[in-house]
C-alpha positions in Angstrom: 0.0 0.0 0.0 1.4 3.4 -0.9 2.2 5.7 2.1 0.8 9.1 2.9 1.6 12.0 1.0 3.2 15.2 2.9 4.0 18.0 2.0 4.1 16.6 -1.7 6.7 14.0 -1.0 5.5 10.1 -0.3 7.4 9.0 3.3 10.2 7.4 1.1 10.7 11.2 0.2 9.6 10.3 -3.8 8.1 13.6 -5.0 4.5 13.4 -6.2 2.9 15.6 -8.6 -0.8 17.2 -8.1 -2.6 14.7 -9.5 -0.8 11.9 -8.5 -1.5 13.0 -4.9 -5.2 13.4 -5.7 -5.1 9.6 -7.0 -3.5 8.9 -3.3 -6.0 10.3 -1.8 -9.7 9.9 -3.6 -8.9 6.7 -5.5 -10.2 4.5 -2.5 -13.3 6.3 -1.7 -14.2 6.6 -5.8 -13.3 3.1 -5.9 -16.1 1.8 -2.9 -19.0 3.8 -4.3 -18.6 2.9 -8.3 -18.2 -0.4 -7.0 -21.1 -0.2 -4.6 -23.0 1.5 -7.3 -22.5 -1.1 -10.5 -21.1 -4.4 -9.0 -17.0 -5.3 -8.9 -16.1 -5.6 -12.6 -18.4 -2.5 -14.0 -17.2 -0.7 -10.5 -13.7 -1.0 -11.5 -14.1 -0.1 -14.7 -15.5 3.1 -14.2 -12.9 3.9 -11.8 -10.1 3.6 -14.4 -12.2 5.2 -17.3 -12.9 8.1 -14.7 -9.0 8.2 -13.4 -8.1 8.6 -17.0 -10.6 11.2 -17.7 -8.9 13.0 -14.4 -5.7 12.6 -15.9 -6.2 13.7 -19.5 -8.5 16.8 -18.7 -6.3 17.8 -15.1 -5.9 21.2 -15.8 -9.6 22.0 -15.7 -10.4 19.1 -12.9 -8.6 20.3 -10.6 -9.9 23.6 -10.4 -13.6 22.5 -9.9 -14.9 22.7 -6.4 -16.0 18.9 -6.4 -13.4 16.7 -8.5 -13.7 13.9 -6.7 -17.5 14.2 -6.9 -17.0 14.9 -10.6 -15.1 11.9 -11.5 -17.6 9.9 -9.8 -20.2 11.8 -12.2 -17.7 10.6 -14.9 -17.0 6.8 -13.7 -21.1 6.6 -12.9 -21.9 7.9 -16.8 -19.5 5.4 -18.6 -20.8 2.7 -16.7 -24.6 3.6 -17.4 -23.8 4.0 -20.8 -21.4 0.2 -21.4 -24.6 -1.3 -19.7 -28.4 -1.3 -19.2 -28.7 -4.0 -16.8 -28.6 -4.5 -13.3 -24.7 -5.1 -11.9 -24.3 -8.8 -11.8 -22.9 -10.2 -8.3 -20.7 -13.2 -8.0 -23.5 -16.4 -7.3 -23.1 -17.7 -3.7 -21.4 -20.9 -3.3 -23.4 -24.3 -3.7 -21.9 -25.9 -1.3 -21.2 -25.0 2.5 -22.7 -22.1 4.5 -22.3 -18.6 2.8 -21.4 -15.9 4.5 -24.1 -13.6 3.8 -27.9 -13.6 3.8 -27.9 -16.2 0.6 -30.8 -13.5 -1.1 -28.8 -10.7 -0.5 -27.0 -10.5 -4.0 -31.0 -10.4 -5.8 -32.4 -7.8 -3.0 -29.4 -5.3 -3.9 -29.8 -5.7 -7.3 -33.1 -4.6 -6.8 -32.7 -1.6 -5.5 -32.1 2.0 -7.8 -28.4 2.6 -8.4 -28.9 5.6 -5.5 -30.2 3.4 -3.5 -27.5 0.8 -3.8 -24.8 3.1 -3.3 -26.2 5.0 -0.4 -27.0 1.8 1.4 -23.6 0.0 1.1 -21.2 3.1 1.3 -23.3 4.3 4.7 -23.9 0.5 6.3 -21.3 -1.5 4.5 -18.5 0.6 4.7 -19.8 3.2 7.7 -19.1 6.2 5.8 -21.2 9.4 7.1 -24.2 11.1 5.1 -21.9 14.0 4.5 -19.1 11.9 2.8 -21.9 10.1 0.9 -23.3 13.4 -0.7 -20.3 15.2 -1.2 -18.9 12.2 -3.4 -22.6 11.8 -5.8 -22.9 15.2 -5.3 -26.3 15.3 -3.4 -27.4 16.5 -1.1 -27.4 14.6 2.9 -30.6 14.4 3.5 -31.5 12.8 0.3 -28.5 10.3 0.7 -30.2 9.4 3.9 -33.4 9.1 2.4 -32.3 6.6 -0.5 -30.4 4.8 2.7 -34.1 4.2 4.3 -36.1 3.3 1.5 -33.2 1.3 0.3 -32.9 -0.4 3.8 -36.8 -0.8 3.7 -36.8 -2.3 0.3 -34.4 -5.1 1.5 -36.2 -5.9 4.6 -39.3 -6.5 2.6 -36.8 -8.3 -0.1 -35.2 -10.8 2.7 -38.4 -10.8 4.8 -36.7 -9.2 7.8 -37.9 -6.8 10.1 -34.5 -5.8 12.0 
């Protein structure tokens, strides 16, 4: 894993360039919620077509107010447009006990793309409303509100009350 950047320099005192640093530093978070959004393989995708977008148009990126939220925009558009369809997540295993609710994979795919990424990036990976919508660029209140009915929709989908 690559260290921290200070100052413009990694720990091993390499120096780093703007946008490498803002790789450093975005590239995880961009990387949960495209993956969150559109499934592993789409998820990753997006994140590379999005990092190359960054890099080929960082003079004008990095002066925005939201790039982070802007290569999301980016990453989220080229996946919508290579594909229609729900994301695909990896069948459970046939044999042996999984190691999550086995309907799970179905009752996410079910939910809306907001939905989906509001649910997973807030109760999967604990992030706060306010790191949510700064990243899709909305607002907290609706993240939340996707967050509920997306939480709703899966207790109805699993037939679970908690």
């Amino acid at each position: 894993m690559v260290s921290a950047v200070e100052g413009g320099r990694l720990a091993d005192g390499v120096a780093v360039d703007s946008f490498t640093e803002f790789v450093l530093e975005v590239e995880p978070r961009l990387k949960r919620a495209l993956v969150a959004a559109f499934g592993r393989d789409a998820g990753m995708d997006a994140v590379a077509e999005a990092l190359a977008y960054g890099w080929e148009n960082w003079d004008r990126v990095q002066m925005m107010d939201n790039p982070a939220g802007y290569l999301w925009t980016v990453g989220r558009n080229r996946a919508r447009t290579r594909r229609r369809s729900r994301p695909v997540f990896p069948p459970m295993p046939s044999s042996g006990e999984p190691w999550v609710e086995p309907g799970l994979p179905d009752a996410m795919a079910a939910l809306s793309e907001a939905q989906r990424t509001a649910v997973v990036l807030l109760h999967g990976f604990g992030w706060t409303a306010r790191e949510v919508a700064e990243l899709v660029g909305s607002s907290e209140s609706s993240v939340r509100t996707h967050a509920v009915r997306g939480m709703a929709k899966l207790r109805r989908k699993l037939g679970t009350d908690r």
